[in-house]
C-alpha positions in Angstrom: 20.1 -13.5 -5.3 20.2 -12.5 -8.8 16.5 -13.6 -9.3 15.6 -11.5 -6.8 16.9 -8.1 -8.1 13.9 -7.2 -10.5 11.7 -7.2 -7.3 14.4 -6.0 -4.7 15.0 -2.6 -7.6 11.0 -2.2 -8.1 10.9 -1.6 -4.5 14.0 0.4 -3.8 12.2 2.8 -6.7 9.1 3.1 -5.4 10.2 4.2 -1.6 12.3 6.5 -3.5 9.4 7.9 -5.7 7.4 8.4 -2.4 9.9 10.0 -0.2 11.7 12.4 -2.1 9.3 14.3 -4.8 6.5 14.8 -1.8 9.0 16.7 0.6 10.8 19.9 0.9 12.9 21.2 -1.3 12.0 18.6 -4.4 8.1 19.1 -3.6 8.2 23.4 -4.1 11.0 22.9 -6.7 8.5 20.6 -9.1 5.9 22.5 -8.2 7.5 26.1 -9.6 8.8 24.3 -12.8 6.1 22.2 -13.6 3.0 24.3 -11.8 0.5 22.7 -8.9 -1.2 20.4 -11.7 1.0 19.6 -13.7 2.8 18.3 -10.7 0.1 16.3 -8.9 -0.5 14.7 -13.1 2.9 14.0 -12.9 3.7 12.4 -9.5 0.1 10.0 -10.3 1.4 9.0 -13.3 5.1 8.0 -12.3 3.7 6.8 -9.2 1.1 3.9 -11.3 3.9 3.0 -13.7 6.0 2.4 -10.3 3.4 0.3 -8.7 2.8 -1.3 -12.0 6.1 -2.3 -12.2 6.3 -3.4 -8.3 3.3 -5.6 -8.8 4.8 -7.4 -11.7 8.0 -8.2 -10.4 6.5 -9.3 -7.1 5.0 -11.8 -9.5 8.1 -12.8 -11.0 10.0 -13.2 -8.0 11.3 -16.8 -6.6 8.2 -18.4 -4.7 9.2 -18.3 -0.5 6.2 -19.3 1.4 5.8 -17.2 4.9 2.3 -17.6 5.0 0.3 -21.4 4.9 -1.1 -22.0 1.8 -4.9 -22.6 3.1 -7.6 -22.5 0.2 -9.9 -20.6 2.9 -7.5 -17.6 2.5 -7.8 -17.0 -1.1 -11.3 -16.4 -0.3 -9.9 -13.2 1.5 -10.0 -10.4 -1.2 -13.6 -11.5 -2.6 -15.1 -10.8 1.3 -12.9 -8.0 1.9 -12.4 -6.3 -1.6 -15.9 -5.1 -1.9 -15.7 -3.8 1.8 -12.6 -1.5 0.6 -14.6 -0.5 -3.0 -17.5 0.7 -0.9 -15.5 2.9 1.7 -13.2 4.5 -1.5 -15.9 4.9 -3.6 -18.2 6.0 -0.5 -15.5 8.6 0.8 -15.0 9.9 -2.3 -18.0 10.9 -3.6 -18.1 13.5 -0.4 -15.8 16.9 0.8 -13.2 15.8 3.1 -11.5 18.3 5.2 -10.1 16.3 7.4 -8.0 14.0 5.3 -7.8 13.5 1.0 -10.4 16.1 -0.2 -12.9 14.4 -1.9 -14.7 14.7 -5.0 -18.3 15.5 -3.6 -19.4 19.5 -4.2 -21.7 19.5 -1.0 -19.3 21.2 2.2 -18.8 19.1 4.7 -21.5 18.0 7.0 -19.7 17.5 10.5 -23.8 16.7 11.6 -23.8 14.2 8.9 -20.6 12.7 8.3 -21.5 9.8 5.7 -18.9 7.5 4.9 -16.5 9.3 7.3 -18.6 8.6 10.2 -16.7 4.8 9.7 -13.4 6.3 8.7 -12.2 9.7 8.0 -9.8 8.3 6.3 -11.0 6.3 3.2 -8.8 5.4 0.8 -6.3 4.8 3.5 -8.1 2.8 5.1 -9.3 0.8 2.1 -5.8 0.6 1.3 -5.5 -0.9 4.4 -8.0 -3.8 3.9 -6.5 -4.1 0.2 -3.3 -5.2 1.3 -4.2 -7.2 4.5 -6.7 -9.1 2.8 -3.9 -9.8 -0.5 -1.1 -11.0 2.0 -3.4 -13.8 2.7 -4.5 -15.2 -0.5 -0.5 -14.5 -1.4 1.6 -15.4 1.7 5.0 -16.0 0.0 8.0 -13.9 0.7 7.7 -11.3 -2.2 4.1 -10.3 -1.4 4.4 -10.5 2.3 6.5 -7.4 1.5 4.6 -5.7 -1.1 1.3 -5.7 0.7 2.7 -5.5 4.1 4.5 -2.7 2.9 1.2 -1.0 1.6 -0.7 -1.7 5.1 2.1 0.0 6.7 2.0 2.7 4.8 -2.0 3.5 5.0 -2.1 2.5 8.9 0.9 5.3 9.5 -0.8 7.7 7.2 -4.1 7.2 8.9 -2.1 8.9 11.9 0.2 11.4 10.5 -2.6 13.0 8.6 -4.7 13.1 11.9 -1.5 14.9 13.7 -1.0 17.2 10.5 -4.9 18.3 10.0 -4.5 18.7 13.9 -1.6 21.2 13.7 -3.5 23.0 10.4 -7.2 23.0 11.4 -6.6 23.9 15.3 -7.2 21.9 17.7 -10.5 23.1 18.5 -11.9 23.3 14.9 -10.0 19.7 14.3 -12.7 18.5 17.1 -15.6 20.0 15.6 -15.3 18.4 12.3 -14.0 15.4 13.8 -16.7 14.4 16.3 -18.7 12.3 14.3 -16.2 10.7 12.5 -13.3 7.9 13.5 -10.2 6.5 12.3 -12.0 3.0 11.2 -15.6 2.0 12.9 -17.1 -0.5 10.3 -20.2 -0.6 12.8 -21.0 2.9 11.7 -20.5 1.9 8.2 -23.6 3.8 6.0 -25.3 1.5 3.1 -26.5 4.2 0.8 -28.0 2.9 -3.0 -25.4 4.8 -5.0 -22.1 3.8 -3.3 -23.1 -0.2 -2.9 -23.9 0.6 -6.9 -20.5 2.0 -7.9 -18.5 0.0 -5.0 -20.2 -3.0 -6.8 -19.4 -1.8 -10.5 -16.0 -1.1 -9.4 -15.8 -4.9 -7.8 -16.8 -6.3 -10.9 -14.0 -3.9 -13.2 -11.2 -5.5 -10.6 -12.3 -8.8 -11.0 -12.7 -8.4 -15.0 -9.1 -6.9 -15.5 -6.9 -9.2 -12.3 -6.2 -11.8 -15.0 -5.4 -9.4 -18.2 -3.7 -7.1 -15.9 -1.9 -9.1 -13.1 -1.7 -12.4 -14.9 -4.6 -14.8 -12.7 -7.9 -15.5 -12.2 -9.2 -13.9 -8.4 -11.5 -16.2 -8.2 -10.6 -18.9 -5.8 -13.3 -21.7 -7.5 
């Protein structure tokens, strides 16, 4: 049991660093001490260091297999990874109303949705394909967990943030701006230059760093 506690505390830490500084009263508490940026600089940082930490002592924890150990599913993250760059990078680069803002200065085009016509939700949902595609080139106990824990956590927030942006927008607006888009439709997946570019760049930085920063190779070969 004792080889297990690194792991069993990294994860007991970072439910507790996503619960509690989000909600009422800690989240209006931080935010009148520490003001709205200081707090959203704040909460990023603790919350990389947590998942930093998480990551690496998923690594170190005692090998269970759950999942078979087929050489076809460490091929998983190279065909799904650039998939997920392409719908983060895509969704970010536009305004989002309806879920994470997005970094794009052009409003909102409900008409022309971009990369929210596929999912109105994308770093959730390439969260989503993250972790699903890592449980299978993992598949022992530790990162069963880990990742299933992370797919959990986009798919709910995929449909909490639809209920809250609901309850904010109106239900009528919430339609308007909604109409074009969906929760995940990879068929309606746009292939514009610039985000297979970036999503690509991006890719190559992931691959470049897993072995520095994780402690392996990706690369299945």
């Amino acid at each position: 049991m004792t080889d297990w506690l690194e792991f069993i505390a990294a994860l007991t830490l970072f439910m507790v660093s996503h619960m509690f500084p989000v909600r009422p009263p800690m989240r209006p508490w931080l935010i009148a001490r520490l003001g709205t940026k200081g707090y959203f600089i704040s909460y990023s940082f603790l919350s990389l260091l947590v998942l930093g930490w998480l990551i690496v002592a998923a690594a170190r924890a005692p090998f269970v297999a759950v999942l078979p150990q087929w050489e076809i599913f460490r091929w998983a993250p190279l065909v799904v990874m650039p998939l997920a760059c392409l719908i983060a990078v895509g969704g970010m680069m536009a305004q989002n109303p309806l879920s994470f803002g997005g970094l794009g200065k052009q409003p909102f085009d409900p008409d022309k949705p971009g990369m929210l016509a596929a999912t109105r939700h994308p770093l959730l949902a390439a969260m989503a394909l993250w972790a699903v595609s890592h449980v299978l080139a993992n598949g022992d106990l530790a990162h069963v967990i880990l990742f299933g824990l992370f797919a959990g956590f986009a798919v709910m927030g995929i449909f909490l943030i639809d209920r809250r942006k609901q309850r904010q927008l109106g239900q009528g607006e919430w339609q308007r701006l909604a109409r074009g888009t969906a929760r995940l439709n990879l068929i309606r997946l746009p292939l514009s230059p610039l985000p297979l570019v970036l999503a690509g760049s991006v890719m190559l930085v992931l691959i470049l760093l897993h072995e520095p920063v994780i402690g392996y190779v990706p690369l299945p070969w």
